[in-house]
C-alpha positions as CSV (number, residue, x, y, z in Angstrom):
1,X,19.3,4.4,14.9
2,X,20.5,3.7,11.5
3,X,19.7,5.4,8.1
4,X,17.4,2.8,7.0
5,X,15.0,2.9,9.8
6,X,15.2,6.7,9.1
7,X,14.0,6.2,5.5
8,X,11.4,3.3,6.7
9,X,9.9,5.8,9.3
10,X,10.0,8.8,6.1
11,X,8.1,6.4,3.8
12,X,5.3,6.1,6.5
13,X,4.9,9.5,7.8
14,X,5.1,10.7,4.0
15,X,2.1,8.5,3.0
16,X,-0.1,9.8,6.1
17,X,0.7,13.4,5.9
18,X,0.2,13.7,1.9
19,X,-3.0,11.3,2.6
20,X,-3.7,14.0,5.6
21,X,-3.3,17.1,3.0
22,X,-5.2,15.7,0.8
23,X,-2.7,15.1,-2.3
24,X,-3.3,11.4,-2.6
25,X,-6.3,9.0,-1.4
26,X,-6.4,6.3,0.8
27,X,-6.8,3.9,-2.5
28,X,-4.0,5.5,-4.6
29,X,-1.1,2.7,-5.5
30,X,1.5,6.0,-4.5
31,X,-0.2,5.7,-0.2
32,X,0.0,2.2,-0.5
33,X,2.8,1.8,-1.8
34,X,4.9,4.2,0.4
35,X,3.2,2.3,3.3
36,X,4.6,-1.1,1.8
37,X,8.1,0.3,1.6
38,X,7.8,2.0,4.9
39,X,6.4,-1.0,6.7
40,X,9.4,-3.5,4.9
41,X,12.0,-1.6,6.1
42,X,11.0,-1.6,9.6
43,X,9.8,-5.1,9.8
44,X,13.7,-6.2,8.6
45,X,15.0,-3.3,11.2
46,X,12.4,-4.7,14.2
47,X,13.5,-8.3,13.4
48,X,17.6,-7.5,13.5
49,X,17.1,-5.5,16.8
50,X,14.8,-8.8,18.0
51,X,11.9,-6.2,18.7
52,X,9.2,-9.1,17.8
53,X,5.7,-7.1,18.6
54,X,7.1,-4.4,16.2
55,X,7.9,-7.1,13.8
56,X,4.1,-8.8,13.8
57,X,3.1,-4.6,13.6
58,X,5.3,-3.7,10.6
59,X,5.0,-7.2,9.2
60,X,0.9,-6.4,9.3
61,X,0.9,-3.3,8.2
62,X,3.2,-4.5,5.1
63,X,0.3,-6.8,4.5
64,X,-2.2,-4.5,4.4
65,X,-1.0,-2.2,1.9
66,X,0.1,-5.0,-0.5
67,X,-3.6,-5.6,-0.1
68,X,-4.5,-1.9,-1.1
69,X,-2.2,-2.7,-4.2
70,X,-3.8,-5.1,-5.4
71,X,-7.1,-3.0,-4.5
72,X,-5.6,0.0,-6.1
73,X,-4.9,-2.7,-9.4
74,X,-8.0,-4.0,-9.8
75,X,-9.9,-0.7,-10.0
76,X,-7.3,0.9,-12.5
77,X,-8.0,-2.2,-14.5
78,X,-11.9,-1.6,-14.3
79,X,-11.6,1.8,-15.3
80,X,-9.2,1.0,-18.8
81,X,-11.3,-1.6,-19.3
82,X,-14.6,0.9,-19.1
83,X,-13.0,3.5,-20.9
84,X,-11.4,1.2,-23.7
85,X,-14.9,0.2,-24.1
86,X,-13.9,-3.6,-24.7
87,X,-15.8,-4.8,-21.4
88,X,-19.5,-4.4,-20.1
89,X,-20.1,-2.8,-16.4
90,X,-21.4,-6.3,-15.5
91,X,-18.4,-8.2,-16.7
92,X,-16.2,-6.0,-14.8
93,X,-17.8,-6.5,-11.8
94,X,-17.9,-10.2,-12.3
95,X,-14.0,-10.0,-12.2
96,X,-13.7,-7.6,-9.2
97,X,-15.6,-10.7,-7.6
98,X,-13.3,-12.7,-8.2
């Protein structure tokens, strides 16, 4: 086993046991993001060792937490922009819809 599948495997059991003891949410940029980095290094480490189910699992998994980025994004946006003021509640959630 190499040292980088050692740190891909830390990033994800990191994320669910801080997201277990409740010192970050399932929406915090910080889970998603060590999920992201987790699931990248594993997906390259599946792919070199031709392991192509755990590849299409990492690869997925990756996805999802770019998607919980973006999530993550948008409602730090809505909140600055709610707490500067500038924007209404309605013209934030127009954007979200977007």
């Amino acid at each position: 086993m190499d040292i980088i599948s050692v740190v891909g495997l830390s990033a994800l059991l990191i994320a669910f046991i801080l997201l277990k003891i409740k010192i970050i949410k399932i929406d915090d940029i910080c889970y998603n993001f060590l999920n992201l980095t987790g699931a990248f290094i594993l997906t390259w480490y599946a792919f070199k060792q031709q392991s192509w189910i755990f590849v299409i699992l990492e690869a997925t998994w990756g996805l999802v937490a770019i998607l919980g980025i973006f999530e993550a994004g948008k409602e730090r946006k809505m909140h600055r922009d709610l707490t500067d003021n500038n924007l209404s509640v309605s013209t934030v959630v127009q954007r979200l819809r977007l």
